[in-house]
Wavefront OBJ file of the C-alpha trace (Angstrom):
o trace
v 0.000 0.000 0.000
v 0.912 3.395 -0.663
v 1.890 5.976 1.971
v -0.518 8.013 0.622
v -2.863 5.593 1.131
v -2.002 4.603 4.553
v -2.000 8.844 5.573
v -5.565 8.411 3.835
v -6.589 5.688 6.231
v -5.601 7.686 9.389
v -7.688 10.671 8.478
v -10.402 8.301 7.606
v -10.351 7.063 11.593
v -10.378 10.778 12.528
v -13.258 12.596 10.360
v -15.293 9.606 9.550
v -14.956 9.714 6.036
v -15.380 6.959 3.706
v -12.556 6.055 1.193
v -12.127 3.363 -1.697
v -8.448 2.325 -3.013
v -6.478 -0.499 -4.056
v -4.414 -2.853 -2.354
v -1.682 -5.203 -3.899
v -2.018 -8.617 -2.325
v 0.470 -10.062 -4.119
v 2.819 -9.340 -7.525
v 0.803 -7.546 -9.797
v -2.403 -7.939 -8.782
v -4.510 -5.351 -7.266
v -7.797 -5.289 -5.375
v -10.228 -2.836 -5.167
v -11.284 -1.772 -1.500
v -14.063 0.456 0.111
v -13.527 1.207 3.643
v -16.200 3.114 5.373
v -17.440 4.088 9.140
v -15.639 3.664 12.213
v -15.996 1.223 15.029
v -15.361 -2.680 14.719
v -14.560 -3.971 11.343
v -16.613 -5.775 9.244
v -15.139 -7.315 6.032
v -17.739 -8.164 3.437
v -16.977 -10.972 1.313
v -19.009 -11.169 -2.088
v -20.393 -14.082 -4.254
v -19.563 -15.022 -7.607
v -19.868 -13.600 -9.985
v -20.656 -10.269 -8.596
v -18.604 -7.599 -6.736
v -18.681 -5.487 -3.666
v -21.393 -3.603 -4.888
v -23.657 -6.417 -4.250
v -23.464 -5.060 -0.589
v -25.137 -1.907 -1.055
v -28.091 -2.556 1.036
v -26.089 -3.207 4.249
v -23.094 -0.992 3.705
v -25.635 1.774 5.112
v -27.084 0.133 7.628
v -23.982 -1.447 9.195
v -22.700 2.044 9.070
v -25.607 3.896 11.283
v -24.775 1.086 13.339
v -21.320 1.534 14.288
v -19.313 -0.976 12.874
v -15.822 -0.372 9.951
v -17.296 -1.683 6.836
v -14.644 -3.102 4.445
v -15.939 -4.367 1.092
v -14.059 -5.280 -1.926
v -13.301 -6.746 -5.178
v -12.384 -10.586 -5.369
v -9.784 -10.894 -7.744
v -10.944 -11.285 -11.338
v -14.467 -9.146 -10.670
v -15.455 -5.544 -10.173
v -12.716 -2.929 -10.326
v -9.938 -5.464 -9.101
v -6.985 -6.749 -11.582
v -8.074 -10.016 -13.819
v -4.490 -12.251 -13.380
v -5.017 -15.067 -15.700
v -4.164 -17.280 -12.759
v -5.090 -17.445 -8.417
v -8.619 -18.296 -8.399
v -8.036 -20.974 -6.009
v -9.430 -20.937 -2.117
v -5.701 -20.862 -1.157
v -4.802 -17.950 -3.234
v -7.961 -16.017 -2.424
v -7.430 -16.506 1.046
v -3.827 -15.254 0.973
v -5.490 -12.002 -1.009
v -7.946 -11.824 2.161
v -5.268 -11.974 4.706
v -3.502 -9.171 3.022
v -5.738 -6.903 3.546
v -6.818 -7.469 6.256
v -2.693 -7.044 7.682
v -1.824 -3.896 5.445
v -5.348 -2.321 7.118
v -4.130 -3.515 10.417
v -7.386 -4.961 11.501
v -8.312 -7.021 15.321
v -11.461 -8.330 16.067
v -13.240 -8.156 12.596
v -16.199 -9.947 11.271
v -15.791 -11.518 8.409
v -19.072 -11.642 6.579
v -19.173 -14.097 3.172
v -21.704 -14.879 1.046
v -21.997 -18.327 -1.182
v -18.975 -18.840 -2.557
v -17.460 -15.861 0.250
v -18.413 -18.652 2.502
v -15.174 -20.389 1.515
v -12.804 -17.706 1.817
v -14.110 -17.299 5.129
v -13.735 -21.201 6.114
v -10.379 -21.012 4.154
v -9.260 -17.901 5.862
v -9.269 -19.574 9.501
v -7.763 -23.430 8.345
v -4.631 -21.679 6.286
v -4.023 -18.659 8.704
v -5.751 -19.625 12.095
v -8.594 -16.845 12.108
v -6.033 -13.894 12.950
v -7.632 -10.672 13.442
v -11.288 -12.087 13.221
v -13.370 -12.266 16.313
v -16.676 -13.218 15.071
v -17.790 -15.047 11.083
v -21.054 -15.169 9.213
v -22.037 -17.178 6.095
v -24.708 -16.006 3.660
v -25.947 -18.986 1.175
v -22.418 -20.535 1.647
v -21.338 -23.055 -0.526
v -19.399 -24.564 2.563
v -19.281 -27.249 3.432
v -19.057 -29.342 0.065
v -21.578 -29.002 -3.165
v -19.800 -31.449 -6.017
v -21.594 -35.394 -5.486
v -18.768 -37.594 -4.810
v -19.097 -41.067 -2.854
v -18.718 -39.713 0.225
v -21.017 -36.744 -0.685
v -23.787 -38.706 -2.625
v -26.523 -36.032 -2.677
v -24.118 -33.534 -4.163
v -24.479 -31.727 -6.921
v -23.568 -34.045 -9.974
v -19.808 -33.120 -12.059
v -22.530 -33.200 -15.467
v -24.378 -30.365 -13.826
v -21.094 -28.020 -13.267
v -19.769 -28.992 -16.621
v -22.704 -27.854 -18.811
v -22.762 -24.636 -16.659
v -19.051 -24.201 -17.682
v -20.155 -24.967 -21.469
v -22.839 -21.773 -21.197
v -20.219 -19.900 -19.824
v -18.168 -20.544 -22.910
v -20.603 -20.173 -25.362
v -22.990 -17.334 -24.436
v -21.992 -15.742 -20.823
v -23.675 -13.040 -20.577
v -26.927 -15.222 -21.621
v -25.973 -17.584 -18.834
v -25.616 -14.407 -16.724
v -29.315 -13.482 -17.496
v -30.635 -16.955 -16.982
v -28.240 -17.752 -13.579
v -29.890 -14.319 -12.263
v -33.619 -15.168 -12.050
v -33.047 -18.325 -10.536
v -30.559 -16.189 -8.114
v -33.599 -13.933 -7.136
v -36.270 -16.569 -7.302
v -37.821 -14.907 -9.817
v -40.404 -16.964 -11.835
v -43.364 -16.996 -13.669
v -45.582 -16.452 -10.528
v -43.286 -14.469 -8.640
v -41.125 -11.401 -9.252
v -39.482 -10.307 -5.778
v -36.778 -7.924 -7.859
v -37.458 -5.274 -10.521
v -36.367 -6.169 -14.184
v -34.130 -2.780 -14.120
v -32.226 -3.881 -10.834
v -32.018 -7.789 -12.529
v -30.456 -5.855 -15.171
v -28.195 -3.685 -12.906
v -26.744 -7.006 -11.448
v -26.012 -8.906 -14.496
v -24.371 -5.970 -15.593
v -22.010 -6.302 -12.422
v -21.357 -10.493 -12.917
v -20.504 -9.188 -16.557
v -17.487 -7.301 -15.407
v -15.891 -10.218 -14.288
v -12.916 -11.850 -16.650
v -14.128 -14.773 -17.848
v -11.167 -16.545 -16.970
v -11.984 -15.638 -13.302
v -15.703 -16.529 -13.784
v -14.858 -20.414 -14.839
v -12.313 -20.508 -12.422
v -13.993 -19.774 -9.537
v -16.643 -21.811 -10.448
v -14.280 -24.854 -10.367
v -13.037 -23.919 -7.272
v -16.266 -23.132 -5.481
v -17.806 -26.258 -6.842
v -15.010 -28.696 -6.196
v -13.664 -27.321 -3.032
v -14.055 -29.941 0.004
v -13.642 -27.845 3.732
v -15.240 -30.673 5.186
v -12.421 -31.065 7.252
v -12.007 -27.362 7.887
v -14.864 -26.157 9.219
v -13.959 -26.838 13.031
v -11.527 -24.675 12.150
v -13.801 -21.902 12.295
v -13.459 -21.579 16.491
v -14.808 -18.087 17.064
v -19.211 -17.099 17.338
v -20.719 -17.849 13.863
v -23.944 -17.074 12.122
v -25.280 -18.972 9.380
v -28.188 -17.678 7.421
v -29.907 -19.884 4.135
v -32.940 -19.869 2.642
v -34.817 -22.694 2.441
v -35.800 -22.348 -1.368
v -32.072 -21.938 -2.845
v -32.008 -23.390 -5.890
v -28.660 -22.304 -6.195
v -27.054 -23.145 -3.509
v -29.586 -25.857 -1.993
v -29.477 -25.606 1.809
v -29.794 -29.141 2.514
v -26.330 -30.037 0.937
v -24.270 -26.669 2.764
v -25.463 -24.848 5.786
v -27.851 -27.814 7.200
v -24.234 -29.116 7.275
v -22.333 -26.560 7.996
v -24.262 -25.896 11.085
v -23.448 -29.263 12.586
v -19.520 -29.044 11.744
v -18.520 -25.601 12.855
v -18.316 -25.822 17.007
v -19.850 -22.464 18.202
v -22.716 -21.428 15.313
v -26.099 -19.938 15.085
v -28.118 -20.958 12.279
v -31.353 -18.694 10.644
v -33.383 -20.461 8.084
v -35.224 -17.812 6.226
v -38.351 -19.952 5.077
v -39.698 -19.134 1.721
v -35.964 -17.075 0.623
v -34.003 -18.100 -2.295
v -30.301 -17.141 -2.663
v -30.038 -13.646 -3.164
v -30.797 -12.567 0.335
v -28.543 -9.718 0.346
v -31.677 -7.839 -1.382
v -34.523 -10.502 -1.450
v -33.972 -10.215 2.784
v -32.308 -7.648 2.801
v -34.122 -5.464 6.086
v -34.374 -9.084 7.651
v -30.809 -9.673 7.375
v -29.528 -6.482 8.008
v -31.954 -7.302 11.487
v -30.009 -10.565 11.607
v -26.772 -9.186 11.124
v -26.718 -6.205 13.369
v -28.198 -8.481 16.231
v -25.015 -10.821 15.981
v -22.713 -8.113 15.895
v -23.772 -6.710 19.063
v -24.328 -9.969 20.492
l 1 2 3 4 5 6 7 8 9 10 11 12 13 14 15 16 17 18 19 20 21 22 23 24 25 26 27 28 29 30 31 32 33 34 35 36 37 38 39 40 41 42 43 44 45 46 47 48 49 50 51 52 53 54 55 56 57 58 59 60 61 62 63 64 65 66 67 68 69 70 71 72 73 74 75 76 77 78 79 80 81 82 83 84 85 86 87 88 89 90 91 92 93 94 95 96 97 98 99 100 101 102 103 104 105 106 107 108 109 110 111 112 113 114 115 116 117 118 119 120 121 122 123 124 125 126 127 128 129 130 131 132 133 134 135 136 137 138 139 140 141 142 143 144 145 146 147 148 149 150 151 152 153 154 155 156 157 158 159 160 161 162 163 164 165 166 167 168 169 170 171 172 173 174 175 176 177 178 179 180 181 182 183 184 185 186 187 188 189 190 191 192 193 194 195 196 197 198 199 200 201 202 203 204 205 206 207 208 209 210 211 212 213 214 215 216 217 218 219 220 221 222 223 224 225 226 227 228 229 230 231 232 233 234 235 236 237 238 239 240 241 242 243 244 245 246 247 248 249 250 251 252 253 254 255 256 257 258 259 260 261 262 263 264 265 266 267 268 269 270 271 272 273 274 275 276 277 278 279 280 281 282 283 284 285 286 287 288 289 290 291 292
């Protein structure tokens, strides 16, 4: 980080003000970062394949709350550089722990949502939670999705693949498709506007493509089975019980039984997209368990 940047950050702490910049996590690659508010930290952790902005109906509110909010750019998406490589969990947790050192942040919440979930899981079995006091995951994809022996109601390797062949042939049409199933929007119901459906497929179609298949692989094949416990601080897991994009019963219903200290929300009814679908329930939700 730049001094600059770093000078920035101090007067940010004194005057309240808000400020967005970039931080290199590692050679060449660059994230995008909005830091905003004072008080406890909260890092926001966003699904794929959208960006921070996703967050814009709880920035505010955690805000007028009290709380540091910290959202930014996975690598690949939104403002942040597109590498051609280091879309794995490893990688993306390294890029997580760098920021959260170069802002010099203790007792933060780390927040993630779907595949977020696993950086947050990742984040605690590769560097041992430092800095973090408290976790949430959002529609996680933890602990395992992909159908394997040991994971026989998984989601098949046939089903990924011919997601990866839209991708390839017609992304932005898989965007379009990927998003009303995202939003649970159908022929009887319609819980988002067209206009902000449209705003949000714009966002997933900033993304490289290279980062959009990649993470897919990794969020699909990743196993943190034998992570979770790892996770040894106050957790809140939230899932609705009508994701059809991340189904419930093969993540959090699990999740919930691996990680030691956890409170688990079902939000009856919800699909995935909860950061608007929910969104003045889960900003309840979320508030509630950082004061807790």
């Amino acid at each position: 980080m730049e001094m600059s940047q770093i000078n920035n950050i101090e007067s940010r702490k004194e005057d309240n003000t808000g400020i967005d910049m970039y931080i290199e996590t590692a050679p060449n690659v660059k994230l995008y970062v909005k830091d905003y508010g004072q008080g406890k930290p909260v890092i926001l952790i966003h699904g794929w394949p959208l960006s921070n902005e996703m967050w814009e109906y709880q920035i505010d509110t955690l805000v007028q709350n009290n709380f540091r909010v910290i959202a930014y750019d996975r690598r690949g998406f939104g403002k942040s550089s597109q590498p051609w490589n280091g879309y794995d969990y490893d990688t993306l947790a390294d890029d997580l722990k760098a920021i959260i050192e170069q802002l010099d942040l203790t007792e933060a919440t780390l927040v993630g949502f779907s595949m977020g979930g696993g950086e947050v899981v990742r984040y605690f079995s590769r560097h041992g939670g430092k800095g973090v006091s408290k976790a949430v995951l959002i529609s996680s994809v933890t602990p395992f999705q992909l159908q394997t022996d040991s994971n026989p109601n998984g989601v098949p390797q046939e089903k990924y693949d011919g997601m990866a062949e839209q991708i390839k042939a017609d992304r932005i049409g898989f965007l379009d498709n990927f998003g009303k199933t995202f939003f649970g929007v159908s022929f009887i119901s319609k819980p988002i506007s067209t206009p902000l459906l449209d705003y949000y497929r714009m966002l997933c179609s900033f993304a490289s493509p290279r980062a959009t298949l990649e993470c897919a692989i990794s969020f699909s094949t990743t196993d943190f089975r034998r992570e979770m416990a790892s996770v040894n601080v106050p957790t809140l897991i939230i899932h609705g019980d009508e994701d059809k994009t991340v189904p419930i019963e093969i993540t959090s219903e699990i999740a919930t039984k691996l990680i030691p200290d956890n409170k688990f929300i079902v939000y009856e009814g919800a699909p995935h997209g909860l950061f608007y679908i929910e969104k003045d329930k889960l900003n309840k939700d979320l508030v509630e368990f950082l004061n807790s």
